[in-house]
C-alpha positions as CSV (number, residue, x, y, z in Angstrom):
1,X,-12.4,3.0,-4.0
2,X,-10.4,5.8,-6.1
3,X,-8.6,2.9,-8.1
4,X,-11.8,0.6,-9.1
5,X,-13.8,4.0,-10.0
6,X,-10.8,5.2,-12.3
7,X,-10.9,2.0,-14.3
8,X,-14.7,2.4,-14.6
9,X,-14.7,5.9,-16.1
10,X,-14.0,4.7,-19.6
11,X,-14.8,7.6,-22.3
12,X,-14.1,7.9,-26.0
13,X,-13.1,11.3,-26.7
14,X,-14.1,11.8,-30.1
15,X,-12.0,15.4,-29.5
16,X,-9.1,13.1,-29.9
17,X,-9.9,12.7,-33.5
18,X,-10.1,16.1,-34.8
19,X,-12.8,15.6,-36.7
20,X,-16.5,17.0,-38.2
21,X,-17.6,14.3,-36.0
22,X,-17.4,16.4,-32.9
23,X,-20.2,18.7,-33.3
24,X,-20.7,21.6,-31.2
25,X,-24.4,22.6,-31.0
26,X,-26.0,25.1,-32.8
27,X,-26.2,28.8,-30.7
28,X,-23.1,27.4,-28.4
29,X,-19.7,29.6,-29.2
30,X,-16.8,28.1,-27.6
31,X,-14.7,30.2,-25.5
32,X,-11.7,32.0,-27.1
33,X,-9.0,29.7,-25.9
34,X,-11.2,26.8,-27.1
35,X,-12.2,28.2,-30.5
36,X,-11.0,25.6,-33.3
37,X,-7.6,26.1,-34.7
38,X,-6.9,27.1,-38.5
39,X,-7.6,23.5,-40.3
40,X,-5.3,21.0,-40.3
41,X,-4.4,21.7,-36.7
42,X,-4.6,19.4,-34.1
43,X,-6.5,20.5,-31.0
44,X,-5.5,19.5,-28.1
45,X,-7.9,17.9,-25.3
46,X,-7.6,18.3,-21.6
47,X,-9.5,15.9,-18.8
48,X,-9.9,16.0,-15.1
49,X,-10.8,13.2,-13.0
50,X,-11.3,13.4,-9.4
51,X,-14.0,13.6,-6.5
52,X,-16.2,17.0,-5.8
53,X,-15.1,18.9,-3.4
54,X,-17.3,21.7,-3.7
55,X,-20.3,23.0,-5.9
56,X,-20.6,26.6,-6.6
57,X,-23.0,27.7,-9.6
58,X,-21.4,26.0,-12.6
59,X,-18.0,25.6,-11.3
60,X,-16.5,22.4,-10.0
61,X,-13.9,22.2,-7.5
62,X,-12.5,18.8,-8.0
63,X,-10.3,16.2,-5.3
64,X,-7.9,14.6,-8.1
65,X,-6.2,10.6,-6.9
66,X,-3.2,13.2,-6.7
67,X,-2.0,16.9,-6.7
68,X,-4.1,20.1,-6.0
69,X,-7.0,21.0,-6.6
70,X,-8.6,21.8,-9.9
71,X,-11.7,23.8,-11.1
72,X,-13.9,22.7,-14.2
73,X,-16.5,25.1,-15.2
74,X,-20.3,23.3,-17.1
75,X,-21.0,25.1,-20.3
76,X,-24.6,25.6,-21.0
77,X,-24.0,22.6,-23.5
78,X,-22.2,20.5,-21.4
79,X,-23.2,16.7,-21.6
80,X,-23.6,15.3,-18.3
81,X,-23.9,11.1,-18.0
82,X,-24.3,8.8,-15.5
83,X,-22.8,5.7,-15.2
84,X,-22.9,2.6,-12.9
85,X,-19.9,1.7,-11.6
86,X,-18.3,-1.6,-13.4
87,X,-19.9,-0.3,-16.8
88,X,-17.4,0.1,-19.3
89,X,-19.9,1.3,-22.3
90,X,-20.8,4.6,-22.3
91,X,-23.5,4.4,-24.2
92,X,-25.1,2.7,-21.7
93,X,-24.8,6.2,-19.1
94,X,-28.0,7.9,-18.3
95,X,-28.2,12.0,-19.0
96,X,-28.4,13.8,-15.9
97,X,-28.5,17.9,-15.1
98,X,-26.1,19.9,-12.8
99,X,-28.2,20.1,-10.3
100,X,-27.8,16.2,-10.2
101,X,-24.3,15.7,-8.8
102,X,-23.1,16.0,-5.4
103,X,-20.3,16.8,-3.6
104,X,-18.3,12.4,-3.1
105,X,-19.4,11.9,-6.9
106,X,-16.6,10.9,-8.8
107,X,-15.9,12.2,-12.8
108,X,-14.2,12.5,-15.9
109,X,-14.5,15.6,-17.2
110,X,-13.5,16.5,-21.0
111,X,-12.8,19.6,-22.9
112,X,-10.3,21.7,-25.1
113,X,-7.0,22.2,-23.5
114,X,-6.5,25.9,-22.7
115,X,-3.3,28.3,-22.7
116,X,-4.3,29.8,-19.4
117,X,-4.5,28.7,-15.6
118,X,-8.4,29.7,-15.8
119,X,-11.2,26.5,-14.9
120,X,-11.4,24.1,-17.9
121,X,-15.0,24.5,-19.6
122,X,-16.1,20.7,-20.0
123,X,-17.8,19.5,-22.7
124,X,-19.1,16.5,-21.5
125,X,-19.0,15.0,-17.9
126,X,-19.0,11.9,-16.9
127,X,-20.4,10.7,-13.4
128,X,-19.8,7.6,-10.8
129,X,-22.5,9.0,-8.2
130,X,-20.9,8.5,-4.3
131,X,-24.3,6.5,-3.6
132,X,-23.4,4.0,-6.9
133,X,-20.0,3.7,-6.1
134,X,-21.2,2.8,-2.3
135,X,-23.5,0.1,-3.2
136,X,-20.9,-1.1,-5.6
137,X,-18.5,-1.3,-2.1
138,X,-20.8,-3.6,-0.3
139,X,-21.6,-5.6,-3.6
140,X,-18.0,-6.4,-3.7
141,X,-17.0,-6.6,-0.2
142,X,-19.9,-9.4,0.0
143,X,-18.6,-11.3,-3.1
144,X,-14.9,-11.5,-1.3
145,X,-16.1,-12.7,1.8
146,X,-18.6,-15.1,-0.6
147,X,-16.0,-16.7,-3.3
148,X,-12.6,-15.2,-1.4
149,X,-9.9,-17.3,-0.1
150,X,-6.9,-16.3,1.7
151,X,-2.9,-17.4,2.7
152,X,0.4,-17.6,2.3
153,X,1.3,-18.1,-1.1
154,X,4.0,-22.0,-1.0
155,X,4.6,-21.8,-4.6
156,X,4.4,-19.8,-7.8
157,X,4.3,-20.8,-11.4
158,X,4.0,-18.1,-13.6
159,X,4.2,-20.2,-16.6
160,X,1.4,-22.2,-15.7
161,X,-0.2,-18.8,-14.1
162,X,-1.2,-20.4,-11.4
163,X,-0.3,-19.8,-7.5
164,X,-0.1,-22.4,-4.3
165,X,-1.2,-20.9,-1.0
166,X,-1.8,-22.4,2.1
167,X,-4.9,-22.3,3.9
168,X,-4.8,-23.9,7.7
169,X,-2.5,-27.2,6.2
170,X,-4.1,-27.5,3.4
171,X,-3.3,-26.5,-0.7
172,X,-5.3,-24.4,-2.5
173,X,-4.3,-24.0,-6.0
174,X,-5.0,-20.6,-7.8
175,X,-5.6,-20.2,-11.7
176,X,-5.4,-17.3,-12.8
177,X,-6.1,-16.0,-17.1
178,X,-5.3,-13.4,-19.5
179,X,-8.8,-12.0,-18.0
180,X,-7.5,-11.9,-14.0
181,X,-6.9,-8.7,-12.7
182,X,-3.7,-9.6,-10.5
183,X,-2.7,-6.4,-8.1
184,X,0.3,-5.8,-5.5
185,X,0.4,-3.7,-2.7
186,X,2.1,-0.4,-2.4
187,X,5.3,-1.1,-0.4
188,X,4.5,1.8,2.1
189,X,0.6,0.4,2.1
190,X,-2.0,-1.9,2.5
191,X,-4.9,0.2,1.4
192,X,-6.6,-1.4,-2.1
193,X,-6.7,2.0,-3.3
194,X,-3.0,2.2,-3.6
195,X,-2.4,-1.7,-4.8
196,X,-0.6,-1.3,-8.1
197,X,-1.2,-3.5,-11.3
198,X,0.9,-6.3,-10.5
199,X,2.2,-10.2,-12.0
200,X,2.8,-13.7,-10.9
201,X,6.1,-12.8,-10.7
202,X,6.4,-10.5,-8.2
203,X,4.5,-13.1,-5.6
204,X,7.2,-14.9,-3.8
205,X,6.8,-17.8,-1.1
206,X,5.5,-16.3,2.2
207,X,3.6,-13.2,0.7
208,X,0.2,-12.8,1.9
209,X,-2.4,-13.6,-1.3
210,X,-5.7,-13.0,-1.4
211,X,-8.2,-14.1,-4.5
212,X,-11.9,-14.5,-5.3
213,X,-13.6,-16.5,-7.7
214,X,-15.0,-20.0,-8.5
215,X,-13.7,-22.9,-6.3
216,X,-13.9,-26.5,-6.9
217,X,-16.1,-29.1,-5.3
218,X,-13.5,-29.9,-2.6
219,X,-12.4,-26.3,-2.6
220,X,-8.7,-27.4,-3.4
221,X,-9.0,-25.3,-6.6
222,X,-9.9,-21.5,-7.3
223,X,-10.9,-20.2,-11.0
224,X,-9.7,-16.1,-10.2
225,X,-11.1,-13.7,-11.1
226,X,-8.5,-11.4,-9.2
227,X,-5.4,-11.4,-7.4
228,X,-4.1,-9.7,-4.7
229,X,-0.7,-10.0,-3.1
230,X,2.0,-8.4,-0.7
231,X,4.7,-8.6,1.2
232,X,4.7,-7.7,5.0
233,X,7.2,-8.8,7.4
234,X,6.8,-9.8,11.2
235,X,9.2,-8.8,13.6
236,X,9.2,-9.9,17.3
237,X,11.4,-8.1,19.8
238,X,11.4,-5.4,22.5
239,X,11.6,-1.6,22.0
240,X,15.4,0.3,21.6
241,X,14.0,3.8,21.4
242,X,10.7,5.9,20.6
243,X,10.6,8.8,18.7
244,X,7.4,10.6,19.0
245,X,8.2,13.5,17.0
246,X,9.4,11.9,14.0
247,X,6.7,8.7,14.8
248,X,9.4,6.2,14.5
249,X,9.8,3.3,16.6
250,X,13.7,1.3,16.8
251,X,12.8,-2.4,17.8
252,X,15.7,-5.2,18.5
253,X,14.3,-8.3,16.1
254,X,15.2,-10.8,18.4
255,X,14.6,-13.8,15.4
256,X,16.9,-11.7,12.3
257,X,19.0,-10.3,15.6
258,X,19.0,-6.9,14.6
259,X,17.4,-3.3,14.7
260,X,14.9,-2.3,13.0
261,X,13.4,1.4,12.3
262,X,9.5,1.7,11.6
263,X,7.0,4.1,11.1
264,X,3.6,4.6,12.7
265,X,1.1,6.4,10.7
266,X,-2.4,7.3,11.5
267,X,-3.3,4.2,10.1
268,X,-1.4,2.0,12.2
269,X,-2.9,-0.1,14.5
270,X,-1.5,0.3,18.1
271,X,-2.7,-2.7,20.2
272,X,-1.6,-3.4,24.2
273,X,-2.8,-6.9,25.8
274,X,-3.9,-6.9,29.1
275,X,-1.8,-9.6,31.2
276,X,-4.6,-12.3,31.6
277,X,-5.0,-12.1,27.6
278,X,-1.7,-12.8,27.1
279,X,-1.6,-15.4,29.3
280,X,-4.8,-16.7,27.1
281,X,-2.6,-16.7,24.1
282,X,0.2,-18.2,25.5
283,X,-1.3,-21.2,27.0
284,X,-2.9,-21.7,23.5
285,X,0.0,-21.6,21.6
286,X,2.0,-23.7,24.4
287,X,-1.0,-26.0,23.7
288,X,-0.8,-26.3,19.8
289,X,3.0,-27.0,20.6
290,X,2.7,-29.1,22.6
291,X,0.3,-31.2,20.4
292,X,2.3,-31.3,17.7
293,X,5.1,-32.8,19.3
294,X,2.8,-35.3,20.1
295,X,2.1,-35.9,16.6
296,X,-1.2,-33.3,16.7
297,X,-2.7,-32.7,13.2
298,X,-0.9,-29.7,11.3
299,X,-2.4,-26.3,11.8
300,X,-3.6,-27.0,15.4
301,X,-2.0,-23.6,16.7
302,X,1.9,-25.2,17.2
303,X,4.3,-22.5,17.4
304,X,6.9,-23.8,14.8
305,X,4.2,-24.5,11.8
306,X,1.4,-21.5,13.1
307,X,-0.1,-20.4,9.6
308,X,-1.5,-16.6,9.7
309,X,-4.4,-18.5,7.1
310,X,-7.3,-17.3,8.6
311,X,-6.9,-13.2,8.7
312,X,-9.8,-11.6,11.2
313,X,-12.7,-10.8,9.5
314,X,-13.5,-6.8,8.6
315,X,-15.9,-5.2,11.8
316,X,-18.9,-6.8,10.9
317,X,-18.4,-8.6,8.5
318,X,-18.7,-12.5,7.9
319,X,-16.2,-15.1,7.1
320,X,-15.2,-15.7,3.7
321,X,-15.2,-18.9,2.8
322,X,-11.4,-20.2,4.2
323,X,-12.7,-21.6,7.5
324,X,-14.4,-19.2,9.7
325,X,-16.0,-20.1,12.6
326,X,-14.2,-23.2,12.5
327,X,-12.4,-24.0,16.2
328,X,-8.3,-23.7,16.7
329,X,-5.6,-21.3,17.5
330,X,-5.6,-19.0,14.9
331,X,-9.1,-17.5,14.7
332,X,-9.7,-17.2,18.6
333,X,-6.4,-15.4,18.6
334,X,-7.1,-13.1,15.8
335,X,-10.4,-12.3,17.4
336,X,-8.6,-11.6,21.3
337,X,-6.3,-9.1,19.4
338,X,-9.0,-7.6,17.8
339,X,-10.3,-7.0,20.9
340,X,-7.6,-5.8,22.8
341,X,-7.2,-1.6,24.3
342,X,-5.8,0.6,21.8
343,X,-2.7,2.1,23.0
344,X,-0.2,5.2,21.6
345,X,3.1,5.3,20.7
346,X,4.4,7.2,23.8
347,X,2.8,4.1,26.3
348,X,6.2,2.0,24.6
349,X,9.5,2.2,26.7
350,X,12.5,1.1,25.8
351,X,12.4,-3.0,27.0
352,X,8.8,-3.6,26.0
353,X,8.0,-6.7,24.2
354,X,6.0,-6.3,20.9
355,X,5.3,-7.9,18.2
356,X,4.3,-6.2,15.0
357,X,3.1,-6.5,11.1
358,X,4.9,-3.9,8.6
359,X,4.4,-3.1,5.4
360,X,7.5,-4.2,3.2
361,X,8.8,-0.1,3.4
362,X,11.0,1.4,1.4
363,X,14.3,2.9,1.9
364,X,14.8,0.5,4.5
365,X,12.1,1.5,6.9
366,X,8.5,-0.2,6.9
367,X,5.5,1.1,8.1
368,X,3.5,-0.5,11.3
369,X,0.4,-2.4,10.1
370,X,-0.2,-3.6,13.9
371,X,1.7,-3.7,16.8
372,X,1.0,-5.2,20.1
373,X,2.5,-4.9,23.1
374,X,2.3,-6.5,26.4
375,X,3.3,-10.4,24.9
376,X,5.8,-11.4,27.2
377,X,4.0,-14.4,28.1
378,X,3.4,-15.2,23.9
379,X,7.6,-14.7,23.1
380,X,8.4,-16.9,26.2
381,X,5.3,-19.5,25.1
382,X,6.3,-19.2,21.5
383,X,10.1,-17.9,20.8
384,X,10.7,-18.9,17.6
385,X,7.1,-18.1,16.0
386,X,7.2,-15.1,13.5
387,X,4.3,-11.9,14.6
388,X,2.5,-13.1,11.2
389,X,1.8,-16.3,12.7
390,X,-0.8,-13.8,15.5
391,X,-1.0,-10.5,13.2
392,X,-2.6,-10.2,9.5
393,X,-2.8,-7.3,7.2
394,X,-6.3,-7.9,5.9
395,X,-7.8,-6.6,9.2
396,X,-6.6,-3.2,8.1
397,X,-7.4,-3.1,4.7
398,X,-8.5,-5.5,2.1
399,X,-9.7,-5.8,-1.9
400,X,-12.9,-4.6,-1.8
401,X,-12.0,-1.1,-0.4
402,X,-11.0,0.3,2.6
403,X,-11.2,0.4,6.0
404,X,-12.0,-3.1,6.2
405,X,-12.2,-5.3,3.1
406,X,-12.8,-9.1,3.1
C-alpha cells in the first residue's frame, strides 16, 4: 500500500519558508552542515520517505518506493508524530518516542539538506505505523467488496465524466467528480501500488474498470468515489517456444493469427487444468452457446457474447456487490480455475494449448497475468471466445492493495 500511504503523509515544512518561524529549541545546536546560512540565504530542506528496514540506536535505515537505501539519524530534538492513515492534517498526529516505531512503519522524515553523503539528521518525523496502515488495508479492501462494481468499460464520455461498463448484460453507468480519484495501471503491472494517476481519457472500450462508491436503487448508477482502469489483452493459442532462461514464452495467437512474446514474472500466475476440468468448462461454455442460439438470455455463458464481469473474488474474500454467488458460466468458471494445480514454465512444450491474461507490456512484450494450460477441450468448445471471457486480472491484484484486492 506504498502509493495510498505516500498520499497520506502530508507535512508542511515550515523549513520551506526560511523563516523565525522555525524555531530550534533552546540547548539544541544544529550540526555543522545544518547550521543556518548568513541571512538572506535560503536553506535548503531535504526529506526521506520510505519503510524501516532496520533500527540501530538513533539511526534509521529506510526502504524508499525507489532506489537504495538511505540512513536518517533522530536528533535529541527530533519531533516524532503519528498519524492515521487517510488523515491529511497534521495537527491532528499524536507525539510518539523512538522507541515507538518499528521496523514496516512508513515515514516522512524532514531536515536541512546536507553537502555530504553522511545520514540526514531529521528534525521532525512523521509516522504511518505498519499495524495502522494494516487495518486501513482491510478497512478498504471491505469497502470495495461493499460499494465496488466491476466490468468492461462499453462507453466513455469524458465530457460528461462519466463511464459505461458492463456488468453480466447489464449497464452500469459511472459518475465520476472533480473529487474522484481516477487511477490506471502500470502497463507492465497490475499491482495497485504501481497504478499511476490516470483520466477518463485513457479508458477505452474493452478495458477492465473497477469503481467504488454509492449506487442507485436499481444499481444501474454508481456515484465514484474512485476509479480504476487497465488494459490487458487475452490471447488464445498454443506454445511456439519456451525460454526458461530469459522467462519468456512465444505463443501463436490463433484469433490476431500471429506470435506473440511474453514474460512470466514471479507474479504470474501459471495454472494447468486437469482433463476432466476442462471438459467441465467446455461443456459449459458449449451450453451457454448453445442457449443462445436458441434465443437464451444474454450473459448465460455463450461463447460469442461471454463477459469477464464477474472477476474471482480475492482468497477469502466475499463478493462485491456485481453478482456473486449468483448461478451461470462465469463465476463457476472463475472459481474451477482458481482451483486448478499450479504449474511452471518448463511443464509448456511447444504445441500446448493455453490461454492467458497479459498486462498491456511495453516495448512490444506483455507480461503473463494468468496462463492456463491444458484447454483443448475449451478452444475446440469455444474457438472464437477471447481468454478474458475465462481469465481476469483482479484475482491477482486489485484497489485496495495487493495480493488480492476486491
Amino acid at each position: 500500500m506504498k502509493a495510498r500511504a505516500n498520499q497520506f503523509l502530508v507535512i508542511a515544512l515550515c523549513a520551506a519558508s526560511g523563516t523565525s518561524l522555525c524555531l530550534v529549541p533552546s540547548g539544541y545546536a544544529l550540526p555543522r552542515s545544518q547550521q543556518p546560512q548568513a541571512a538572506g540565504a535560503p536553506r535548503a530542506v531535504a526529506k526521506r520517505i520510505g519503510a524501516i528496514k532496520a533500527i540501530n540506536g538513533v539511526e534509521i535505515t529506510l526502504t524508499p518506493d525507489s532506489g537504495p537505501d538511505v540512513k536518517i539519524t533522530v536528533q535529541p530534538a527530533t519531533q516524532i508524530v503519528r498519524l492515521a492513515p487517510g488523515e491529511t492534517n497534521v495537527n491532528n498526529a499524536t507525539p510518539i518516542q523512538l522507541q515507538d516505531l518499528h521496523v514496516g512503519d512508513r515515514i516522512r522524515a524532514t531536515g536541512w539538506a546536507t553537502d555530504d553523503n553522511l545520514p540526514l539528521p531529521v528534525l521532525k518525523i512523521i509516522v504511518m505505523t505498519h499495524s495502522d496502515l494494516e487495518a486501513r488495508h482491510q478497512q478498504d479492501l471491505q469497502d470495495w467488496q461493499k460499494r465496488g462494481v466491476d466490468g468492461l468499460a462499453s462507453a466513455v464520455d469524458p465530457v460528461a465524466g462519466t463511464v459505461t461498463i458492463s456488468v453480466r448484460s447489464k449497464n452500469v453507468v459511472i459518475h465520476t467528480s472533480s473529487t474522484t480519484v481516477i487511477r490506471r495501471y502500470a502497463p507492465d503491472s497490475v499491482k495497485f501500488d504501481d497504478a499511476k494517476t490516470g483520466t477518463l481519457q485513457q479508458i477505452h472500450p474493452g478495458d477492465q474498470v473497477r469503481a467504488r462508491g454509492d449506487r442507485s436503487a436499481d444499481g444501474s448508477e454508481l456515484a465514484a468515489e474512485e476509479v480504476v482502469s487497465g488494459s490487458f489483452p487475452g490471447i488464445a493459442g498454443t506454445v511456439n517456444s519456451v525460454d526458461a532462461s530469459s522467462s519468456t514464452l512465444s505463443v501463436h495467437d490463433l484469433l490476431a493469427n500471429k506470435t506473440v512474446v511474453i514474460k512470466i514474472t514471479p507474479d504470474s500466475q501459471l495454472r494447468h487444468l486437469p482433463p476432466e476440468m476442462a471438459q467441465m468448462i467446455a461443456m459449459r461454455l458449449k451450453g451457454g452457446a448453445a442457449g443462445a442460439a436458441n434465443g437464451a438470455a444474454p450473459g448465460s455463458g455463450a461463447a460469442t457474447s461471454y463477459q469477464p464481469t464477474r472477476p474471482s473474488p480475492p482468497p477469502g474474500a466475499g463478493g462485491n456487490g456485481s453478482g456473486s454467488g449468483r448461478s451461470g458460466g462465469a463465476p463457476d468458471v472463475q472459481r474451477m480455475l482458481s482451483h486448478a494445480p499450479a504449474t511452471a514454465l518448463t511443464d509448456l512444450h511447444k504445441g500446448d494449448a493455453v490461454i492467458i491474461l497479459s498486462t498491456e507490456g511495453t516495448a512490444g512484450m506483455g507480461t503473463v497475468i494468468t496462463l492456463v494450460s491444458g484447454v483443448e477441450p475449451i478452444l475446440q468448445a469455444a474457438p472464437s471466445a477471447s481468454s478474458a471471457a475465462l481469465l481476469t486480472p483482479w484475482s491477482m491484484s486489485a484497489p485496495s492493495g495487493d495480493p488480492g484486492g476486491p
